[in-house]
KEMIFI-710183 format. One record per residue: residue in three letters; x, y, z of N, C-alpha, C in turn. Coordinates in steps of 0.02 Angstrom, whole numbers, plus 32768, in hexadecimal, padded with zeros to 4 digits. Example, Ala and Ser with C-alpha at 12.3 -4.5 7.8 and 13.67 -1.06 7.14 Angstrom:
ALA, 8294, 7EE4, 8186, 8267, 7F1F, 8186, 8294, 7F5B, 8186
SER, 8282, 7F90, 8162, 82AC, 7FCB, 8165, 8285, 8002, 818A
END
This chain:
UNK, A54D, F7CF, 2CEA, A549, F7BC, 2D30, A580, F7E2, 2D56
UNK, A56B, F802, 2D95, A5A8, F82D, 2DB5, A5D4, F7F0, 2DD3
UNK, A609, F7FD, 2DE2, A62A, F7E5, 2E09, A642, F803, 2E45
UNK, A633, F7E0, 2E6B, A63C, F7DD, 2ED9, A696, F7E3, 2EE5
UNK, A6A7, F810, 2EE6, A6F2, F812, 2F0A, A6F2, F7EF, 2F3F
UNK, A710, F7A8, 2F4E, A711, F794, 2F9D, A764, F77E, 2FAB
UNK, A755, F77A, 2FDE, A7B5, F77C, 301A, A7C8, F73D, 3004
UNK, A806, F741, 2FEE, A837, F715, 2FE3, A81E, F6DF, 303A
UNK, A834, F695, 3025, A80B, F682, 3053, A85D, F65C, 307E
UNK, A871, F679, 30C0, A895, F660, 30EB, A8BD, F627, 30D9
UNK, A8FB, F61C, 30DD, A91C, F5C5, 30D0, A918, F5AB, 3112
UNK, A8F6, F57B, 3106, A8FA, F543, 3153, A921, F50C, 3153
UNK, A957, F512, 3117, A982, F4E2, 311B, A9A7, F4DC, 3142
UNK, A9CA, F516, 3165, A9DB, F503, 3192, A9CA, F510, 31DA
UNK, A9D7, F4E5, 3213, A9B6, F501, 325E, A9D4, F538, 3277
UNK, A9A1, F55B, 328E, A9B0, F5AE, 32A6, A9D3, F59E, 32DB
UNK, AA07, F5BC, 32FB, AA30, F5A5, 3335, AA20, F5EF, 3375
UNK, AA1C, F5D7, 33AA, AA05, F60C, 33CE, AA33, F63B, 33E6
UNK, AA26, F68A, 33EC, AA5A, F6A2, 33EF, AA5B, F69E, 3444
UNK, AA9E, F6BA, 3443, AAB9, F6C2, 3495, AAD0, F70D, 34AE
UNK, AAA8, F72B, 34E8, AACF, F754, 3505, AAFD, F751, 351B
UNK, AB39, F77A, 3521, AB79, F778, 3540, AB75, F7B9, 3573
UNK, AB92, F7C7, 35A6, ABA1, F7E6, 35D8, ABF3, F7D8, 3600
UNK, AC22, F818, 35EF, AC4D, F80C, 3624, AC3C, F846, 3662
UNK, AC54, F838, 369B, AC43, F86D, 36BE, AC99, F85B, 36F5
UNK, ACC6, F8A4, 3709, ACF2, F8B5, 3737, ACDF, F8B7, 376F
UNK, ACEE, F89C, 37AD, ACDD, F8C9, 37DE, AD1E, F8C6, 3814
UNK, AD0B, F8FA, 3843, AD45, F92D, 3858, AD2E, F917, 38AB
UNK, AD4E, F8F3, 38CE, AD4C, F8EB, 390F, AD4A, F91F, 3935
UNK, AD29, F948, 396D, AD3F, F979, 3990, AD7A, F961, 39BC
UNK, ADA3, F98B, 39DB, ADDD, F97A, 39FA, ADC4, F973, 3A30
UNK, AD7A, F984, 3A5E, AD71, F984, 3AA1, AD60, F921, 3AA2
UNK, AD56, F900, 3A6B, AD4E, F8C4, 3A7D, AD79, F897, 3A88
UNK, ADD9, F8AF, 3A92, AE0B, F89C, 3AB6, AE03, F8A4, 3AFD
UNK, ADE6, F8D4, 3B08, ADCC, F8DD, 3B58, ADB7, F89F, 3B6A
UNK, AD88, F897, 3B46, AD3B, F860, 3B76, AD77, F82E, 3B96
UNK, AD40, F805, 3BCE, AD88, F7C8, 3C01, AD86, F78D, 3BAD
UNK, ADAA, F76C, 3BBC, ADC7, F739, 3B8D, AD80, F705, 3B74
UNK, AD65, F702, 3BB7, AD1E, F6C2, 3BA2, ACEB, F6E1, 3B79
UNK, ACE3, F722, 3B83, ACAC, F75D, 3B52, ACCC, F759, 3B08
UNK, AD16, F766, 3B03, AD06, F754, 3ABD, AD1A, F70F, 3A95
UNK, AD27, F6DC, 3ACB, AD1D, F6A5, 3AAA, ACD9, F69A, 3AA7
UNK, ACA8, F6B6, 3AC1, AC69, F699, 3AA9, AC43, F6C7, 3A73
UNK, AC60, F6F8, 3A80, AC53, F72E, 3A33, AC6E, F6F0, 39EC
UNK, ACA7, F6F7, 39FD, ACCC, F6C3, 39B8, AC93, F67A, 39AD
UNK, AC7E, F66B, 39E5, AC62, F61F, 39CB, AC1B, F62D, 39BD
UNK, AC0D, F676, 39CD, ABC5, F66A, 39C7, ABC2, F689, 3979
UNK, AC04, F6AA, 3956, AC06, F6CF, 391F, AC24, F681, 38EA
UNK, AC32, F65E, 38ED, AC3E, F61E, 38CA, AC01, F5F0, 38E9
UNK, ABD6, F5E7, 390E, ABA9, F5CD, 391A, AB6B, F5E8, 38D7
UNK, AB70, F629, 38D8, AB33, F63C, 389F, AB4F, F627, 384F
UNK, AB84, F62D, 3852, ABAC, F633, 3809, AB9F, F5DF, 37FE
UNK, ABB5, F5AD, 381F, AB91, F56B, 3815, AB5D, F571, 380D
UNK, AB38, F586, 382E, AAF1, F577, 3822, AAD3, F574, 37D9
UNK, AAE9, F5A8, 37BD, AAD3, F5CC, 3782, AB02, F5A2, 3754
UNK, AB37, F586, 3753, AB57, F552, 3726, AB3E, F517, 3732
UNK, AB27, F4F7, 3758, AB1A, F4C7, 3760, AABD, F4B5, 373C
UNK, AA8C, F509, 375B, AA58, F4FB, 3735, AA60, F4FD, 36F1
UNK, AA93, F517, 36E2, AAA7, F522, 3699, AA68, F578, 3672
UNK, AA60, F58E, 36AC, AA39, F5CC, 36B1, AA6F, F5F6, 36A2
UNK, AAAB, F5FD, 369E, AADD, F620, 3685, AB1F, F5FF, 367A
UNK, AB39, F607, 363A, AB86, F5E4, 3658, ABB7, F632, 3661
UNK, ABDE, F620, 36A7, AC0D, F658, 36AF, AC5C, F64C, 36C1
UNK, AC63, F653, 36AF, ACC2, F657, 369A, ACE2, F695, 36CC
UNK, AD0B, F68E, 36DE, AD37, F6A9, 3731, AD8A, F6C4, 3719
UNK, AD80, F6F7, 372B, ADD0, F705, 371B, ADD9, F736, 3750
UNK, AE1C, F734, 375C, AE48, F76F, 3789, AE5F, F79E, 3755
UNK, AE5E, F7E9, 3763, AE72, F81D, 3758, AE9E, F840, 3788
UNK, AEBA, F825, 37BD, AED3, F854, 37F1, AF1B, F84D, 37BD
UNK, AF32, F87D, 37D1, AF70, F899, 37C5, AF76, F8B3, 3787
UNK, AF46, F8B3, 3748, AF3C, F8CD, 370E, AF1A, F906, 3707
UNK, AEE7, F900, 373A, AECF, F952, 3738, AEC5, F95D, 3772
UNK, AEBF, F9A7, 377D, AEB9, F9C9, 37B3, AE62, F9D8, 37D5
UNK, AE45, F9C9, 379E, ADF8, F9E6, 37A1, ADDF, F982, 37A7
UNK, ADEA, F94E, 37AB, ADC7, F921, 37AE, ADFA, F8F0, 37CB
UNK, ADCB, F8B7, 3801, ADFE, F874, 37F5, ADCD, F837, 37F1
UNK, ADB9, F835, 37E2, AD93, F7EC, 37B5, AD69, F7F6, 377F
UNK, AD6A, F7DA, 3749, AD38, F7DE, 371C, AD02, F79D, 3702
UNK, ACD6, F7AF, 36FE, ACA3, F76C, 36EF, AC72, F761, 36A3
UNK, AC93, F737, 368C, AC6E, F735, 3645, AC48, F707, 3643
UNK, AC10, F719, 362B, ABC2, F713, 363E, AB8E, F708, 3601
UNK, AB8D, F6C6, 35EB, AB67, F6AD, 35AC, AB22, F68B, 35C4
UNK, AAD9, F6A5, 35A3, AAB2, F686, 35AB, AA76, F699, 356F
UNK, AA42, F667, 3581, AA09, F67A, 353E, A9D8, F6A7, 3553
UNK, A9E0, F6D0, 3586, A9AC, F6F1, 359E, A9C6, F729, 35D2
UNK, A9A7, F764, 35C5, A9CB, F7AA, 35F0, A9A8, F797, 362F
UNK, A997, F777, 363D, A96D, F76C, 3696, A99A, F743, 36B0
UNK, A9B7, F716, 3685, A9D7, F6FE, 36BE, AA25, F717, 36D3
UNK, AA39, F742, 3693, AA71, F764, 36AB, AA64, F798, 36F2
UNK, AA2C, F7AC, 36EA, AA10, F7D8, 371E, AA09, F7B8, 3768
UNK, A9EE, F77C, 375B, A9ED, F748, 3781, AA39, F74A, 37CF
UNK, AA5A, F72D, 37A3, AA99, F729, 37BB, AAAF, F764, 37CD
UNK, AAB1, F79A, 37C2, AACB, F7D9, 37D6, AAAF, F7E6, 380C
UNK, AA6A, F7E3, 381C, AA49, F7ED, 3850, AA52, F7B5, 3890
UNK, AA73, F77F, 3871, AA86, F745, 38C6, AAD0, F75F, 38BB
UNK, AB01, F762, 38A6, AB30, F77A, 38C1, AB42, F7B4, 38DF
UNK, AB0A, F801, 38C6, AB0C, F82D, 38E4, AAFA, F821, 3934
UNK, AACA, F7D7, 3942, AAAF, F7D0, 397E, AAEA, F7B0, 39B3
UNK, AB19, F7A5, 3995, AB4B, F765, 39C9, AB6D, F7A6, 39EA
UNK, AB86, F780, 3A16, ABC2, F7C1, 3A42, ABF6, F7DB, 3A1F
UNK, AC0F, F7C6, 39E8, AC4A, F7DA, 39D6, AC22, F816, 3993
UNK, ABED, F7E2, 3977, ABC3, F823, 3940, ABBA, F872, 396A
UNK, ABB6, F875, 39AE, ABB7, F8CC, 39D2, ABFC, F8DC, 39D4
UNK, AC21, F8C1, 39C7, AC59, F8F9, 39B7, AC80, F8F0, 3969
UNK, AC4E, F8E1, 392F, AC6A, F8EC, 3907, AC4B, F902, 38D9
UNK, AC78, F932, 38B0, AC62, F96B, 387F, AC66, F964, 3826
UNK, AC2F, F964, 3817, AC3F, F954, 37CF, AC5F, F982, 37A8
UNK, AC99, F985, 378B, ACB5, F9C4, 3764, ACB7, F9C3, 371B
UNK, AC9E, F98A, 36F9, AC99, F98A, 36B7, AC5B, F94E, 36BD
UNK, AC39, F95B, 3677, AC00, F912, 3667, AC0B, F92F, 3626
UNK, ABF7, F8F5, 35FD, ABF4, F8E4, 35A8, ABD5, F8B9, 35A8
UNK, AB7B, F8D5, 358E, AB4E, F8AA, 357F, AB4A, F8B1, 352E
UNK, AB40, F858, 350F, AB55, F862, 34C7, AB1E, F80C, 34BC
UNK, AB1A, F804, 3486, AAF5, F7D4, 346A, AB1A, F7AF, 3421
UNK, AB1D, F773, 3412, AB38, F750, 33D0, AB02, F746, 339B
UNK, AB21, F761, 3362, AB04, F758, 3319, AB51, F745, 32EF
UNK, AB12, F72D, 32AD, AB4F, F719, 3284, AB5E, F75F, 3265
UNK, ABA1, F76A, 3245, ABC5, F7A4, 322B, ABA5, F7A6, 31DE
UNK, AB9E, F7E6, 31D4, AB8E, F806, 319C, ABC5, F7FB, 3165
UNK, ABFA, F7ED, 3176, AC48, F7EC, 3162, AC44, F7A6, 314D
UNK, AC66, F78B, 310F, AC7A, F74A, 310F, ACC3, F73B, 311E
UNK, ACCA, F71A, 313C, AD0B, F6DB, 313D, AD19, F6BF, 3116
UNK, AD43, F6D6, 30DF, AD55, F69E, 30AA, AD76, F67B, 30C4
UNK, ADB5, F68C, 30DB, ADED, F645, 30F2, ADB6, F609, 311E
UNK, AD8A, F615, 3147, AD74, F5E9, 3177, AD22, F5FB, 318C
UNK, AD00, F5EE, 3132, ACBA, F607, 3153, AC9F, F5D3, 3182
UNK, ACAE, F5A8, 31A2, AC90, F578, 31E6, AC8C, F5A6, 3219
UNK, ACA6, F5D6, 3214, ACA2, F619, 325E, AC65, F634, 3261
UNK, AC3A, F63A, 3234, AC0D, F64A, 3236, ABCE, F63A, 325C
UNK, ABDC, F5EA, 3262, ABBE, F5DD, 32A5, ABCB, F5DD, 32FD
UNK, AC15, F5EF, 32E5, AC37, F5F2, 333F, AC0D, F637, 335D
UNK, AC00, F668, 3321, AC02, F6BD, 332F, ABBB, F6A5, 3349
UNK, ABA0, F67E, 3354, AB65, F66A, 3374, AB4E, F647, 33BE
UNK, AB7D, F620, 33B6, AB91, F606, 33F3, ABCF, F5EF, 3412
UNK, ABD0, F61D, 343B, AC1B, F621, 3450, AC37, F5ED, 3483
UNK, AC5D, F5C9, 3472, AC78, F598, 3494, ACB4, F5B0, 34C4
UNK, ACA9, F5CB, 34FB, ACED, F5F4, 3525, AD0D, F5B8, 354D
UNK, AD3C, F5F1, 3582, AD6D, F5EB, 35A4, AD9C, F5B0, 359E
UNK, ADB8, F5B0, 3568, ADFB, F563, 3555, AE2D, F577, 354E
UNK, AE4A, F5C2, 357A, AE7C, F5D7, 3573, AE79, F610, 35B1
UNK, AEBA, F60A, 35C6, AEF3, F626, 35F7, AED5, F667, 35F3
UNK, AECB, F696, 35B6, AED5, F6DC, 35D8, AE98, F701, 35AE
UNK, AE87, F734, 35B4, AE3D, F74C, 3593, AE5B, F7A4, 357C
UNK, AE40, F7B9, 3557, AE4A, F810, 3553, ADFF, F81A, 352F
UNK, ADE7, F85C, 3557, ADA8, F842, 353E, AD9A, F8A5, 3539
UNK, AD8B, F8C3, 350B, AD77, F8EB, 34FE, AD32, F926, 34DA
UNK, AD06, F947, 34E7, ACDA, F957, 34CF, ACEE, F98F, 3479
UNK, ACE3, F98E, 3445, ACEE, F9A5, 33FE, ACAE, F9C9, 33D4
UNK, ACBC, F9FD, 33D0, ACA5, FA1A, 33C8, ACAA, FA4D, 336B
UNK, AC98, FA2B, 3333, ACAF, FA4E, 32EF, AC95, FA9B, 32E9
UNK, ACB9, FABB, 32C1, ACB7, FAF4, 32AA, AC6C, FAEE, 3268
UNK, AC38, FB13, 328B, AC04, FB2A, 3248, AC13, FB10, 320D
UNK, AC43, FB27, 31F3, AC5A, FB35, 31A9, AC5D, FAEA, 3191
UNK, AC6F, FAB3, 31AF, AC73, FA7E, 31A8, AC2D, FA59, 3194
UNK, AC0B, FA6D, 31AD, ABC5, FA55, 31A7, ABAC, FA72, 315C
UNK, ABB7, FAA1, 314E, ABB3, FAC8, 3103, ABD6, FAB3, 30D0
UNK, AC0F, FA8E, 30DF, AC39, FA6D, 309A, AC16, FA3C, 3085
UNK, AC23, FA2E, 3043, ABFC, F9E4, 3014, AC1F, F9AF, 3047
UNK, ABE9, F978, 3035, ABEF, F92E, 305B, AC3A, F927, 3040
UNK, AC3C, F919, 3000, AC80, F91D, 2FE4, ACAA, F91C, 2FEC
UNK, ACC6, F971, 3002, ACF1, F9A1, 3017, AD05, F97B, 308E
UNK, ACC1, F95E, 3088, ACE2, F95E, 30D5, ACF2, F913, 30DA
UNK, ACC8, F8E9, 30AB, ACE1, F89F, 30A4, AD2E, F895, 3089
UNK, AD3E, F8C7, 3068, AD8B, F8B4, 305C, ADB7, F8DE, 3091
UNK, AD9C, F8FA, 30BE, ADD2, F90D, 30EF, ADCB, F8CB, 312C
UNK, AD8A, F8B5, 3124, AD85, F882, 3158, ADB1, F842, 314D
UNK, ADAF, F847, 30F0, ADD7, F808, 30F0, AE2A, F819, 3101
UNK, AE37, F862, 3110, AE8D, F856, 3116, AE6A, F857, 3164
UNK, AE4C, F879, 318C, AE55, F849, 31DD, AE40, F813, 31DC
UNK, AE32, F7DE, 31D3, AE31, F7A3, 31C7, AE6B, F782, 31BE
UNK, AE90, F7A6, 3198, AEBA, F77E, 316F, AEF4, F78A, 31A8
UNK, AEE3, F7BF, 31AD, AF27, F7D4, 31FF, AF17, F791, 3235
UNK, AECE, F7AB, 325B, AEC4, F76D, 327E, AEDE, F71E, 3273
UNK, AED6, F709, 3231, AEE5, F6C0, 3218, AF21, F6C0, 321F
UNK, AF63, F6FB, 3230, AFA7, F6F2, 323C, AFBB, F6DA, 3293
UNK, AF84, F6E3, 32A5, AF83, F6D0, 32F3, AF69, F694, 331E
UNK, AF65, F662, 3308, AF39, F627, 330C, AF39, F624, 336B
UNK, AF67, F641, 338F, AF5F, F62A, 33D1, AF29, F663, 33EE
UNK, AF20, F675, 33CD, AEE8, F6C4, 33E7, AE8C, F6A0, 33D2
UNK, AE66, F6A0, 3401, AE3B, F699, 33DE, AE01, F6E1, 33F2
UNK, ADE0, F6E7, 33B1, ADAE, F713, 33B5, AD6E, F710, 33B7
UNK, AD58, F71F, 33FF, ACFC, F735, 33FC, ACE2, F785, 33F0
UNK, ACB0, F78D, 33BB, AC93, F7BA, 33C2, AC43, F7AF, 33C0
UNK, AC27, F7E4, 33F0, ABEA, F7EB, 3413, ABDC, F82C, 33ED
UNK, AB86, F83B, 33EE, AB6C, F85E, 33D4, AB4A, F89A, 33F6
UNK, AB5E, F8E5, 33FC, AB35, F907, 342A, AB20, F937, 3414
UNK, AAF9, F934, 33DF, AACD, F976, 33C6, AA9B, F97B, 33EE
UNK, AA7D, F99F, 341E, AA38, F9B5, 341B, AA3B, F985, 347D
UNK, AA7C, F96C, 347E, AA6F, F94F, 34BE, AA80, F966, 34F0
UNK, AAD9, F992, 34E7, AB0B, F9A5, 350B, AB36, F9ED, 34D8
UNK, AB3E, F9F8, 350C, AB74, FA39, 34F4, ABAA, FA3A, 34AC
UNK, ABBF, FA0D, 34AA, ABE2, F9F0, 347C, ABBD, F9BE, 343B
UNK, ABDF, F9AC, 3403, ABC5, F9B5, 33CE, ABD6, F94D, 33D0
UNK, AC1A, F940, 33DD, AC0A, F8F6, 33F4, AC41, F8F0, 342F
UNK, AC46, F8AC, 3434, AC78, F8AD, 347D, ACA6, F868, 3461
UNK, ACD8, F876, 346E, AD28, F83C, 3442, AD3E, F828, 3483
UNK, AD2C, F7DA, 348F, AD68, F7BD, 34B8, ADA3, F78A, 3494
UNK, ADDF, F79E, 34AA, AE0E, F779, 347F, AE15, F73E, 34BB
UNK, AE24, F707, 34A8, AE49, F6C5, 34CC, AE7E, F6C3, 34B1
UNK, AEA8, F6B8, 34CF, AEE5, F695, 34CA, AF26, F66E, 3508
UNK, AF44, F659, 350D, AF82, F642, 3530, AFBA, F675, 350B
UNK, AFC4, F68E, 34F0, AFEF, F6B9, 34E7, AFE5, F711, 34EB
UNK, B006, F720, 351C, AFFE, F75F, 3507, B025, F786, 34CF
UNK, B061, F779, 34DA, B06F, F7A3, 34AF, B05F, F783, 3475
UNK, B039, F75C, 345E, B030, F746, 3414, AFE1, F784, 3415
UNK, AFC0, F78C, 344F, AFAB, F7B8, 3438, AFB6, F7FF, 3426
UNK, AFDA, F81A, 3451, B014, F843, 3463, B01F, F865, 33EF
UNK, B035, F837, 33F1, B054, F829, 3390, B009, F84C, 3367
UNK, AFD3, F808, 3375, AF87, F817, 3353, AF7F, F867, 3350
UNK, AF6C, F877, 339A, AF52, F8B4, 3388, AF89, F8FA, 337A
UNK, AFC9, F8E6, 3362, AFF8, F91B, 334D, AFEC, F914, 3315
UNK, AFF8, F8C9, 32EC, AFE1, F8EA, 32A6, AF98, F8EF, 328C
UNK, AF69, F8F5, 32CE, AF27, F903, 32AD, AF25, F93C, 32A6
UNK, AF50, F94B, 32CB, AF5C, F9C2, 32CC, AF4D, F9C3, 328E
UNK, AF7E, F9A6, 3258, AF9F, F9B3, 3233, AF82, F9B1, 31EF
UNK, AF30, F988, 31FF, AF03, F97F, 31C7, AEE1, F9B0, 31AC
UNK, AED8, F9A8, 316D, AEB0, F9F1, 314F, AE63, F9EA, 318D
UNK, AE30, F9A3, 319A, AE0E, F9BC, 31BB, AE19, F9F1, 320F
UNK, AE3B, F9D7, 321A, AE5F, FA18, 325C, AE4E, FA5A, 3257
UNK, AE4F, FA6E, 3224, AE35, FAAB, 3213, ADDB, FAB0, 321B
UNK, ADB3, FA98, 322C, AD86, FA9B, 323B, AD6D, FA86, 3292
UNK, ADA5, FA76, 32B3, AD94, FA66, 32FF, AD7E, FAA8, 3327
UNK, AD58, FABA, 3342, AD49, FAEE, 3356, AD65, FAE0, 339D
UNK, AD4F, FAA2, 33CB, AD62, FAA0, 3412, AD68, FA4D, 3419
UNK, AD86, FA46, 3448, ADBD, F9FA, 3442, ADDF, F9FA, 3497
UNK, ADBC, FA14, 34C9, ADC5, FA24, 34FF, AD98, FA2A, 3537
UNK, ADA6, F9FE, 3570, ADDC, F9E9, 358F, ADDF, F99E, 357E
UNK, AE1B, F980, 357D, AE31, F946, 3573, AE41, F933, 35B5
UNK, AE16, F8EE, 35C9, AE17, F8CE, 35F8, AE3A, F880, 35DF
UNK, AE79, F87E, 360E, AEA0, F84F, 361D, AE9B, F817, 3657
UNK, AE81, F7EF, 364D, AE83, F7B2, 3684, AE94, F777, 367D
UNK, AEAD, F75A, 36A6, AED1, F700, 36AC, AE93, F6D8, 36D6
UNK, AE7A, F6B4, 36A9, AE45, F67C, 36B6, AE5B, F64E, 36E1
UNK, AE22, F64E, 3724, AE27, F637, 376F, AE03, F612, 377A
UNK, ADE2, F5CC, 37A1, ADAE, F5C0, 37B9, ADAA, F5DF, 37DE
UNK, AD58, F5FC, 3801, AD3D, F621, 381F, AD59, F625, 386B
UNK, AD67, F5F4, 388E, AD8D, F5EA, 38D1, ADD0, F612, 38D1
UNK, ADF3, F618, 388E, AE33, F61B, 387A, AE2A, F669, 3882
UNK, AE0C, F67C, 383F, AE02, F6CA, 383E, ADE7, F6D1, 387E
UNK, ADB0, F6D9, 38A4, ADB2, F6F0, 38E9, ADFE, F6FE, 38FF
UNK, AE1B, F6C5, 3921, AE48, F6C2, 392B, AE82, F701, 3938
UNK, AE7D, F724, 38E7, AEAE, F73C, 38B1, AE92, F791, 38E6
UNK, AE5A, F799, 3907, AE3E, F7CB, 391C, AE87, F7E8, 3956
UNK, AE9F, F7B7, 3978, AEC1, F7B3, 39AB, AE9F, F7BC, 39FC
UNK, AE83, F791, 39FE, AE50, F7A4, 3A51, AE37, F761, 3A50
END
């Protein structure tokens, strides 16, 4: 009697958890909107926190608010932007582009990225494995949020060979408990390969993290790790605010 090769058959033991897009996006005020009289851009500001409720409240996106002014030169607010569906991130981009204050402002960076669980295990703390899924944000003071990008060659080493470099960054990370780490997934979505936002209340505890991550044998495979965006988490009234107008 022949025998039928058939597919290993799926575990449904446990429930599939849905993944989440992530999106941060910069944007860059033009300077002519210090001009406008004072009542034009208070109603730019309320009509630009008028949409941003909206969309938290339908729970059609959750978005998180931070000031960037004085950290970079190319942006001053940044908005991190979690939802189950690319329409409605789209959604929202398109009513704030519509308010008065959305015509004078310029997007100078976006990082569109998506959550899966890691190929990598966590020994010290495999329960992470479900955070890398759904990301529970903004419970902290300050954000650095960067797009990463590995070197080829990395992708060509044995599982092995890159699981034990993962376990010394790991093991670096686990020296930092006030830092926390999200990573997002962007093959095939965005320019970049995934997108890292760090949380923390400390900076310089991050400041420490990523000196001795230099220092890891994986380092040697970072191809690009740039630009690093720095912001202090605002409510939305607040960051406006932070615009100065």
């Amino acid at each position: 009697m022949t025998e039928v090769a058939t597919r290993p058959q799926a575990d449904t033991a446990k429930p599939k958890l849905t993944r989440q897009f992530v999106s941060f996006v910069v944007y860059q005020v033009d300077r002519q909107w210090r001009n406008l009289p004072a009542a034009e851009r208070e109603q730019g500001k309320q009509e630009f926190v008028a949409a941003i409720d909206k969309f938290n409240t339908n729970k059609r996106c959750q978005v998180i608010t931070y000031s960037t002014a004085g950290m970079r030169a190319d942006g001053d607010i940044l908005l991190w932007i979690i939802a189950y569906e690319l329409e409605a991130i789209q959604e929202l981009a398109t009513e704030l582009a519509a308010t008065k204050l959305g015509a004078f402002l310029d997007k100078t960076h976006s990082f569109l990225a998506m959550t899966k669980r890691s190929m990598y295990l966590d020994r010290f703390h495999p329960e992470h494995a479900e955070s890398r899924v759904h990301i529970v944000p903004g419970k902290f003071k300050y954000i650095f949020v960067y797009p990463f990008v590995k070197k080829r060659d990395w992708y060509l080493l044995p599982h092995e060979e890159r699981q034990k470099m993962m376990d010394e960054h790991i093991r670096i990370g686990n020296k930092y408990p006030s830092v926390k780490l999200n990573t997002a997934y962007s093959f095939g979505l965005d320019d970049q390969e995934f997108v890292v936002a760090f949380e923390s209340d400390s900076p310089s505890d991050f400041l420490d993290l990523v000196q001795e991550l230099r220092e890891s044998q994986g380092s040697m495979y970072t191809l690009r790790d740039t630009p690093i965006i720095t912001a202090i988490r605002q409510e939305p009234a607040e960051m406006l605010s932070s615009l100065g107008g």
